[in-house]
MDAnalysis code that builds the backbone (N, CA, C; Angstrom):
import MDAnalysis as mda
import numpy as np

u = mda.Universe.empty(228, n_residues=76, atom_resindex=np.repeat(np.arange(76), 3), trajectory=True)
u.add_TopologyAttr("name", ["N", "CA", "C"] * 76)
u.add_TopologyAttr("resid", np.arange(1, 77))
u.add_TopologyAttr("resname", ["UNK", "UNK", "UNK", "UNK", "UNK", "UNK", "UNK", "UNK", "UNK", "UNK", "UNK", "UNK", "UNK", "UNK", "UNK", "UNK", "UNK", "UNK", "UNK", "UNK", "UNK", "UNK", "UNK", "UNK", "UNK", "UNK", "UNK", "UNK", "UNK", "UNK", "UNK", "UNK", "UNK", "UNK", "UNK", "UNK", "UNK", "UNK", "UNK", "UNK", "UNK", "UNK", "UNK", "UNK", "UNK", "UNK", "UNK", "UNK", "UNK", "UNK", "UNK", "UNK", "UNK", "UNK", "UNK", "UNK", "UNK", "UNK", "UNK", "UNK", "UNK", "UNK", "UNK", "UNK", "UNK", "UNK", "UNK", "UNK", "UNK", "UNK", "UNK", "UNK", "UNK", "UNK", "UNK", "UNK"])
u.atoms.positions = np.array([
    [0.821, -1.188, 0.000],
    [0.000, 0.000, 0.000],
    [0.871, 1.261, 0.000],
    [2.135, 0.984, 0.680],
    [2.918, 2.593, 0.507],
    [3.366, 2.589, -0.613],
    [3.561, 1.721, -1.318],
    [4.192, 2.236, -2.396],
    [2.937, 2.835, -3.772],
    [1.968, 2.245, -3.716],
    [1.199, 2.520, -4.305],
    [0.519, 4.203, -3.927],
    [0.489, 4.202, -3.059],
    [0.860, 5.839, -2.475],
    [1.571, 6.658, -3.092],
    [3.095, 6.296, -2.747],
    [4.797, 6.818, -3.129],
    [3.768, 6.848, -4.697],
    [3.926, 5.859, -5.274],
    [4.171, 5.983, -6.782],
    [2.575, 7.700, -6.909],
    [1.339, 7.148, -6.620],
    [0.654, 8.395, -6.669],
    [1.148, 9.960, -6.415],
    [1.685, 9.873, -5.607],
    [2.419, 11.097, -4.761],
    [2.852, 11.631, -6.318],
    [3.663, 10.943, -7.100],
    [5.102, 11.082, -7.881],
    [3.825, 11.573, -9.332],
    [2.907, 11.268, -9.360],
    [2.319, 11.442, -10.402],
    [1.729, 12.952, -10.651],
    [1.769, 13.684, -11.908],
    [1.421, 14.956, -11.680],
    [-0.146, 14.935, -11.481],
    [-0.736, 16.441, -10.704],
    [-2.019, 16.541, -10.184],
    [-3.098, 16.300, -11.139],
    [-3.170, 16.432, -12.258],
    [-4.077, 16.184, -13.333],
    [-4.349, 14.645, -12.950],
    [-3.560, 13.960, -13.312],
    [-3.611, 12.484, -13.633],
    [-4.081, 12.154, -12.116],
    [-3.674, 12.449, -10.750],
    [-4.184, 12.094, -9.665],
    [-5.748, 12.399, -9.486],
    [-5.923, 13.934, -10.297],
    [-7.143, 13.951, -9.769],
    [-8.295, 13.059, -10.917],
    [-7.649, 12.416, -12.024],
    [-8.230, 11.823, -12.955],
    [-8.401, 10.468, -12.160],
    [-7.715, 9.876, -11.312],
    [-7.845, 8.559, -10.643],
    [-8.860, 8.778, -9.856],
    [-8.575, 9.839, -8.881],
    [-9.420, 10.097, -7.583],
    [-11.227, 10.302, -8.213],
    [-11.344, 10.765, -9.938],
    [-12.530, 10.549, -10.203],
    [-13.200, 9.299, -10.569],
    [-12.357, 8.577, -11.424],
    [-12.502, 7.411, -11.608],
    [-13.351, 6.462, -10.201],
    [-12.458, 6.800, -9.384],
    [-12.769, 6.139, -8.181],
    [-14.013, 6.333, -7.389],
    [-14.182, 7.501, -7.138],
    [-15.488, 8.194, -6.824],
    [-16.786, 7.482, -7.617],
    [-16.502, 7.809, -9.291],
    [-17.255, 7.189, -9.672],
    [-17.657, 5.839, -9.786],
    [-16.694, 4.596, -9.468],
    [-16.946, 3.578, -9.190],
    [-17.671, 2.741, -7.876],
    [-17.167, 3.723, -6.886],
    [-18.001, 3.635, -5.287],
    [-19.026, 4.040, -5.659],
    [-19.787, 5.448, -5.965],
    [-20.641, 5.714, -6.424],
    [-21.533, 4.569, -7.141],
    [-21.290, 3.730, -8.078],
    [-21.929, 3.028, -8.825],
    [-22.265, 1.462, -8.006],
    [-21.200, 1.101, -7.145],
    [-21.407, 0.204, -6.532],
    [-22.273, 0.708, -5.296],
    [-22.125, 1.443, -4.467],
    [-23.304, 1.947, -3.451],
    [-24.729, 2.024, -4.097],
    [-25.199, 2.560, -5.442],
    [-26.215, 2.420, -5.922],
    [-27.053, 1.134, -6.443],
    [-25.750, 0.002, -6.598],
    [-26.081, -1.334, -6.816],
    [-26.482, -1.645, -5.516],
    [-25.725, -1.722, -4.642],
    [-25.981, -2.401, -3.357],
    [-27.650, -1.556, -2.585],
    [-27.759, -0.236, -3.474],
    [-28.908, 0.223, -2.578],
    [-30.350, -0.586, -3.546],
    [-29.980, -0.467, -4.712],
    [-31.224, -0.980, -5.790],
    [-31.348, -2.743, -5.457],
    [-30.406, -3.336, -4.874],
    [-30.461, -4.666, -4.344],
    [-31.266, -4.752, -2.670],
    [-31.040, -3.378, -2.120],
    [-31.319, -3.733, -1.104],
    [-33.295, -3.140, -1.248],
    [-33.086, -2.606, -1.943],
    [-34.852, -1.542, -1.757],
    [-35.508, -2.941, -2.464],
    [-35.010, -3.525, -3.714],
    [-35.916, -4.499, -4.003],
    [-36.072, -5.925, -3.072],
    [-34.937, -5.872, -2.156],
    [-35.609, -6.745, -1.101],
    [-36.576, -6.374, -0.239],
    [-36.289, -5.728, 0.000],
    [-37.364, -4.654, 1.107],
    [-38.426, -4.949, 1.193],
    [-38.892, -4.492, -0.599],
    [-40.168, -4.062, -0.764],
    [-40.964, -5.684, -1.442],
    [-39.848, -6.708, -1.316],
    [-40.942, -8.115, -1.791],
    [-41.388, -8.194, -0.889],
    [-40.877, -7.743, 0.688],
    [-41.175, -8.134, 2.269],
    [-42.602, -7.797, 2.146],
    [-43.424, -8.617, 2.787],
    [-44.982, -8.695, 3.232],
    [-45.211, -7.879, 4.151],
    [-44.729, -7.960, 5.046],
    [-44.174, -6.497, 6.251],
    [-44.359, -5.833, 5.590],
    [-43.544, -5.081, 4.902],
    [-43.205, -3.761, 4.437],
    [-44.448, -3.382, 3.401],
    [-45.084, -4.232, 2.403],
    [-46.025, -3.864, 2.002],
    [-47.338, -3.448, 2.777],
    [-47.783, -4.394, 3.986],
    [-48.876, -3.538, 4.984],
    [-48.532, -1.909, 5.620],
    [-47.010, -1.931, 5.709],
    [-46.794, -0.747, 6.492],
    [-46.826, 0.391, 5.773],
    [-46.282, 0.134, 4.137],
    [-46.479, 1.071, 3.060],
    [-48.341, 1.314, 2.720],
    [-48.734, 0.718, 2.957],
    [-50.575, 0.810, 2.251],
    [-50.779, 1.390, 3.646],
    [-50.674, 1.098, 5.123],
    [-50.746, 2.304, 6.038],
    [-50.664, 3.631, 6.136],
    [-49.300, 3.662, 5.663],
    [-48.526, 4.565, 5.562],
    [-49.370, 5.617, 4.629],
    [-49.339, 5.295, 3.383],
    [-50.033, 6.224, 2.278],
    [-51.606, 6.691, 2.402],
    [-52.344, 5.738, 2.956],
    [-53.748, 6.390, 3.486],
    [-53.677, 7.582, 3.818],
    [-53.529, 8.662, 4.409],
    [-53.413, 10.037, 4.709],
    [-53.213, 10.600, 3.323],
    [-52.272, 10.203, 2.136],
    [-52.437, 10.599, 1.215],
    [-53.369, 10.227, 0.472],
    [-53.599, 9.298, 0.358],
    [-55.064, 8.867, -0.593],
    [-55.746, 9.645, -0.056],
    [-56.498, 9.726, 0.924],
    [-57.432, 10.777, 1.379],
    [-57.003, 12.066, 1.251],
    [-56.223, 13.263, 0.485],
    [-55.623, 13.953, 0.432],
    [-55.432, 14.416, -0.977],
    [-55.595, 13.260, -1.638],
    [-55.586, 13.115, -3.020],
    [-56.913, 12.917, -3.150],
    [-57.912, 12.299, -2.793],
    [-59.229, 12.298, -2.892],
    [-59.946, 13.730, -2.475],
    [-59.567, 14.391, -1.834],
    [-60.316, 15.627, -1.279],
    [-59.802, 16.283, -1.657],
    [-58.538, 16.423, -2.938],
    [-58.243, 17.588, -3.646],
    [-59.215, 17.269, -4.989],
    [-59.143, 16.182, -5.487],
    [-60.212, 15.934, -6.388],
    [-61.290, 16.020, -6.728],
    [-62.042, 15.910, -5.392],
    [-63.405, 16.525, -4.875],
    [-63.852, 17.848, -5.248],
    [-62.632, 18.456, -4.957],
    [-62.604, 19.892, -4.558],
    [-62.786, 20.692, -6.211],
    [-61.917, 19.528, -6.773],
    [-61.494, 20.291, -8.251],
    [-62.830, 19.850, -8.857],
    [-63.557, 18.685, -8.947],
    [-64.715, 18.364, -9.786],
    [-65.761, 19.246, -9.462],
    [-65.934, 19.514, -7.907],
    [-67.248, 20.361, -7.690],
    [-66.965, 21.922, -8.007],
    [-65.396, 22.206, -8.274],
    [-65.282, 23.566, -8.671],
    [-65.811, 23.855, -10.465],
    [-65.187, 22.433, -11.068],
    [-65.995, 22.176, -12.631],
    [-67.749, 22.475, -12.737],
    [-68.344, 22.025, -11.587],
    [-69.124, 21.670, -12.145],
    [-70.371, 23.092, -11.905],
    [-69.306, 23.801, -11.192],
    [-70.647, 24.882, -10.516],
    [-70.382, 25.572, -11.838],
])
């Protein structure tokens, strides 16, 4: 590992900061794998589907009484 350092050190700043993007962008891409692996487990969970249809009721009703609102404003 130090030398792989040493040798970076020795390299001019362009090319370092061309690695240091590279890299970024590869964590980057693997954190997004590991998150799109983890949400689609999640959400096969039976759990998680009752707690989500809980969850959103306040909006359905919210979305229903803006709708309301807009048809009876059509219709007067």
């Amino acid at each position: 590992m130090k030398k792989i350092i040493h040798n970076l050190r020795k390299k001019p700043e362009a090319v370092r900061r061309h690695i240091l993007h590279v890299l970024i962008v590869v964590c980057a891409f693997i954190l997004v794998l590991l998150w799109i692996y983890s949400l689609g487990n999640n959400l096969e969970n039976p759990d998680t589907e009752a707690r989500m249809s809980q969850e959103l009721k306040p909006f359905s009703a919210l979305k229903n009484n803006l709708v309301n609102g807009y048809q009876s404003n059509i219709q007067q």
